[in-house]
C-alpha positions as CSV (number, residue, x, y, z in Angstrom):
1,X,0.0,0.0,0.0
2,X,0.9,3.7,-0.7
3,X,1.7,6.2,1.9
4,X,-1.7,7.7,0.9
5,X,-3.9,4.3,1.1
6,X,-2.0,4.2,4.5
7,X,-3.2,7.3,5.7
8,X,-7.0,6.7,4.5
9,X,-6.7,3.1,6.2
10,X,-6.6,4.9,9.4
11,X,-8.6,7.9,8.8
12,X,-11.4,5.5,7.9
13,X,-10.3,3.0,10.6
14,X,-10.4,6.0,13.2
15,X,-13.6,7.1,12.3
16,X,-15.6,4.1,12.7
17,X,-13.7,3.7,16.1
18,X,-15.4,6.7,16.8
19,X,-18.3,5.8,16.0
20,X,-18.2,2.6,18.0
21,X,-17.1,4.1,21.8
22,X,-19.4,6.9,20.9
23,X,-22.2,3.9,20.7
24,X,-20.8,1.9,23.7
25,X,-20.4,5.2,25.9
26,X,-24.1,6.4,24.7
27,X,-26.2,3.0,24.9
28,X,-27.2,1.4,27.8
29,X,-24.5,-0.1,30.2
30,X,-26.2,-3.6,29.9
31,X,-24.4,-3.7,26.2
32,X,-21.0,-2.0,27.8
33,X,-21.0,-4.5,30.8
34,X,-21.1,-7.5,28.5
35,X,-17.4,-6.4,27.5
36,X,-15.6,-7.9,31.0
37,X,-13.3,-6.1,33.1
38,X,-12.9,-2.7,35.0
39,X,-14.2,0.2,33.4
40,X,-11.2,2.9,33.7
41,X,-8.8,0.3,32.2
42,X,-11.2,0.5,29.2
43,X,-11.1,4.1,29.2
44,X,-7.3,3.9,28.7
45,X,-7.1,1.3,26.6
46,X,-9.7,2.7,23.8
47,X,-8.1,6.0,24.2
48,X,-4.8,4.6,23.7
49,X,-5.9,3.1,20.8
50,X,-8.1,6.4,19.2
51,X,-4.6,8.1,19.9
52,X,-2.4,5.7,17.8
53,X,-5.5,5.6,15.0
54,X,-5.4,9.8,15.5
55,X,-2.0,10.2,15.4
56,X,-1.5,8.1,12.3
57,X,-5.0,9.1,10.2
58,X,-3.1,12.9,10.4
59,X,0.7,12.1,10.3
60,X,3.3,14.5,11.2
61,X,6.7,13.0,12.6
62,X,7.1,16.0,15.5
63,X,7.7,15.3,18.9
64,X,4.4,13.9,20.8
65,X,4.2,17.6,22.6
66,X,5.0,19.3,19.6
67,X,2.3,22.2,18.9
68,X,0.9,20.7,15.3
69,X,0.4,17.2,18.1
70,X,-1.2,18.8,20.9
71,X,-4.2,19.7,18.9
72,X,-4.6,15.9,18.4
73,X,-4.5,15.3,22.3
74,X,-6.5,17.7,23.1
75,X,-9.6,16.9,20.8
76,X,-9.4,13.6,22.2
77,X,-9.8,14.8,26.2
78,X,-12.4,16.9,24.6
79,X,-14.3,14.0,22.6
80,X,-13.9,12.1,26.2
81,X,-15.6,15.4,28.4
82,X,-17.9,15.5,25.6
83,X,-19.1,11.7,26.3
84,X,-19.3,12.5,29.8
85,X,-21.2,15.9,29.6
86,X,-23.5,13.8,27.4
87,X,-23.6,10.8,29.7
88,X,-25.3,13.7,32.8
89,X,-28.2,14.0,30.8
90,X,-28.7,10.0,29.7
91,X,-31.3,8.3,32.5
92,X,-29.1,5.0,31.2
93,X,-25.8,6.2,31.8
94,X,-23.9,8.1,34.8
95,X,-21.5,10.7,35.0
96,X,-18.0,10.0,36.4
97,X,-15.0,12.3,36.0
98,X,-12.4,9.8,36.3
99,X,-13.2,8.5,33.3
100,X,-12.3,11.8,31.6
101,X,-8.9,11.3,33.9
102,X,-8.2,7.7,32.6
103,X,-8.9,9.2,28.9
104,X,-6.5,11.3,29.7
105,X,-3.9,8.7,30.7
106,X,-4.7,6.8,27.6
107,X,-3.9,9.9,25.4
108,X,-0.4,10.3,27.7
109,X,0.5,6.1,27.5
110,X,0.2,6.7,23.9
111,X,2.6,10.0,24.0
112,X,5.2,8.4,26.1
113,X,5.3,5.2,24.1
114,X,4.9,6.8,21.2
115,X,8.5,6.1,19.7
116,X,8.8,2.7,20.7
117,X,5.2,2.0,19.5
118,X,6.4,3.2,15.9
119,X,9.7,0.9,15.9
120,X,7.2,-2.1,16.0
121,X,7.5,-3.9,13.0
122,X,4.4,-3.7,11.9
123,X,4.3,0.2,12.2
124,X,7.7,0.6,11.2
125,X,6.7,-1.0,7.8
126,X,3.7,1.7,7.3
127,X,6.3,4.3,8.6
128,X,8.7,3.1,5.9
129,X,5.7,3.2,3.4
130,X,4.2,6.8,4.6
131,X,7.6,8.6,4.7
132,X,8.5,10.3,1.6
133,X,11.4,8.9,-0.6
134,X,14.3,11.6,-1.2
């Protein structure tokens, strides 16, 4: 694949990704508790996934706290505060700030790891691929 069908891959992949915590955090929690174990480590685990999915749909090699990155963190601790804002007004869902933290974590994990996430071989290939030839 080209550096370009790369780059839609994830777009499209992040998007539906979306789409589906969007449904899970919306819905009622009879659908979310039939996923097993403890609800913040879900938090940080789809967050570090939309993260990686983000950070790959817009690619731009700068360090993780670089200024073009940030913007990517942050609309992902606002999607989260967004879902939780939401979540007040649901009879079917509660409320709980802690979530918003462990999104928050997840978004971090995925910063600090960032590099050696990249250097595994199945990313390195679509870095390889995505990375313009001199």
């Amino acid at each position: 694949m080209t550096g370009g069908q790369w780059i839609l891959t994830f777009r499209i992949s992040f998007a539906a990704s979306l789409a589906l915590v969007t449904y899970l955090a919306l819905s009622s929690s009879d659908m979310v508790l039939a996923v097993p174990g403890w609800d913040k480590a879900k938090h940080v685990m789809a967050f570090v996934v939309l993260a990686l999915l983000l950070d790959y749909s817009l690619p731009d090699r700068a360090p993780a706290w670089h200024t073009v990155n940030l913007a990517k963190w942050l609309f992902l601790v606002a999607y989260g505060v967004g879902i939780e804002t939401v979540q007040w007004y649901l009879e079917l869902r509660s409320t709980e700030w802690l979530d918003v933290l462990a999104d928050l974590i997840g978004v971090m994990l995925y910063c600090l790891f960032r590099q050696q996430l990249s250097s595994l071989p199945p990313l390195q290939r679509i870095n390889d691929e995505m990375s313009p030839t001199p």
